[in-house]
Residue, then its C-alpha position, 0 to 999 in steps of 0.5 A: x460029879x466030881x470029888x471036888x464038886x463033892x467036897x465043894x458040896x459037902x463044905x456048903x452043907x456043913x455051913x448050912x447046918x448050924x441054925x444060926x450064921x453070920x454073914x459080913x460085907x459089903x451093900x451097893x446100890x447104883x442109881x443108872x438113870x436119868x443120873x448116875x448116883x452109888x454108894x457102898x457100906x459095909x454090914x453084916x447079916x444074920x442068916x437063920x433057920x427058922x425053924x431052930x429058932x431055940x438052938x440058935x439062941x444058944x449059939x452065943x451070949x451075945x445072942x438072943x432069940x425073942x429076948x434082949x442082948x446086944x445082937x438079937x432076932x424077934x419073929x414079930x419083926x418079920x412075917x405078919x408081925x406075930x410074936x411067934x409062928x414065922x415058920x407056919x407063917x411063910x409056909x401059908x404064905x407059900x401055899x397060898x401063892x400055889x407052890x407045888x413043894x413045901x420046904x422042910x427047911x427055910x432060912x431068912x437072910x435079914x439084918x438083926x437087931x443091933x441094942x434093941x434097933x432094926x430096919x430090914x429094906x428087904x429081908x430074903x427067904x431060902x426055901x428049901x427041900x432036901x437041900x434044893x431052893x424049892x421057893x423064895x420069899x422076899x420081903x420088901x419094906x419102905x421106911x413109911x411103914x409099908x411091906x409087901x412080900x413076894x413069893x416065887x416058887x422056883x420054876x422050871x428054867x429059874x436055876x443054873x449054875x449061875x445061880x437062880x434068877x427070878x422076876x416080878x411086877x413090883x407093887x409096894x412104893x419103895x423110894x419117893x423117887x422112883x414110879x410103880x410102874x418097875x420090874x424086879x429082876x432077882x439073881x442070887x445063890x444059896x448062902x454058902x462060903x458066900x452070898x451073892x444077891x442083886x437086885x435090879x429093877x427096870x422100867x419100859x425103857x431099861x434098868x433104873x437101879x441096882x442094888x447088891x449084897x456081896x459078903x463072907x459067911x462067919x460062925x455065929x460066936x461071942x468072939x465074931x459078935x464082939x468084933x462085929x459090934x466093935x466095928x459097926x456098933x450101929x449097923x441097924x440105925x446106919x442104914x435106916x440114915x443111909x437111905x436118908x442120907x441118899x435120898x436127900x442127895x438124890x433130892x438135891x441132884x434133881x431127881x423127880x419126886x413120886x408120891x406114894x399112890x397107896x396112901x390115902x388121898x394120893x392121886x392116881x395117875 
């Protein structure tokens, strides 16, 4: 290794340290078939240890952990819906899913709420061991109440100097315009200066949708919360109107409508 990988290294770790950060850029999602249809936004994201939850509710007045402010994280809005024990929570979830290493750190990439409002389409979950990606977990929502979570030990093979890259079937119907029979293929890398996070997902014949997440890490202060909120006083609520507002384009374009085969009375075909 290098002094320059070492430097690289020890700047990331210094990032990593606080229970709390601020990440700010932009979303994409790129429609690819039968039809080409994209469009971006601009967020920004919390990422947090899960673990020191109470330092990081000290980072800032603006901030609030389990309690109200302007910016805020509530466990209940992640996990099995408990008002406390995320952290045990994952892990069992991780047990459960066979995975031969439990993190001793985890962090959770996932939009906070803004005046009292979230919607999370995916929140992401960085398990680590001594500062290496042992697992991912990520958690997928639909705007009908529905959540499923994926947990995926990293294997052998899964990581390179690209970052990791990660596959499953996917079992919760998100959008009323795309089928169940799909494939999500995750590449991401390990939130530093940056983090970088696509999604893509296929059916038999090729890739159906793309979907990123591009942005700059920010120190979690008083100061970049008050900008922030300055500039996307309703973050949380545009997306959930985003994804309306896009449907409702797709709706008009022709795009073919999929009920949803989980609820109840739907047909199976």
């Amino acid at each position: 290794m290098t002094a320059s990988d070492e430097s690289v290294q020890a700047s990331n770790a210094a990032l990593n340290d606080a229970p709390a950060s601020l990440y700010v850029g932009q979303v994409m999602h790129a429609r690819l078939k039968p039809f080409g249809h994209r469009f971006t936004y601009s967020v920004f994201n919390l990422l947090i240890d899960i673990d020191r939850l109470d330092e990081a509710a000290r980072q800032s007045r603006l901030f609030a952990v389990n309690g109200m402010a302007p910016v805020s994280f509530y466990e209940k809005d992640h996990g099995d819906g408990r008002a406390g024990g995320l952290n045990a929570h994952i892990r069992e979830q991780l047990s459960e899913a066979g995975a031969s290493q439990m993190p001793d750190r985890i962090l959770l990439l996932c939009y906070p709420r803004v005046f009292g409002y979230v919607f999370n389409p995916i929140s992401v979950y960085f398990c680590e061991r001594n500062g290496d990606l042992v697992a991912m977990v990520y958690e997928v929502r639909n705007t009908f109440g529905g959540k499923h979570t994926y947990v995926e030990p990293v294997r052998e093979g899964q990581m390179s100097p690209g970052g990791l890259r990660q596959e499953c079937g996917k079992l919760l119907h998100v959008s009323p315009f795309i089928d169940m029979p799909m494939r999500y293929f995750f590449r991401l890398k390990r939130p530093a200066h940056t983090v970088s996070f696509r999604i893509l997902e296929k059916d038999e014949s090729g890739p159906l949708l793309s979907a990123t997440l591009h942005a700059k890490h920010q120190h979690l202060t008083s100061r970049a919360l008050a900008l922030l909120l300055a500039k996307m006083p309703l973050l949380t609520a545009k997306v959930t109107l985003a994804i309306h507002y896009e449907a409702l384009k797709l709706w008009f374009k022709g795009a073919k409508f999929h009920p949803n085969p989980h609820r109840k009375g739907a047909k199976h075909v």
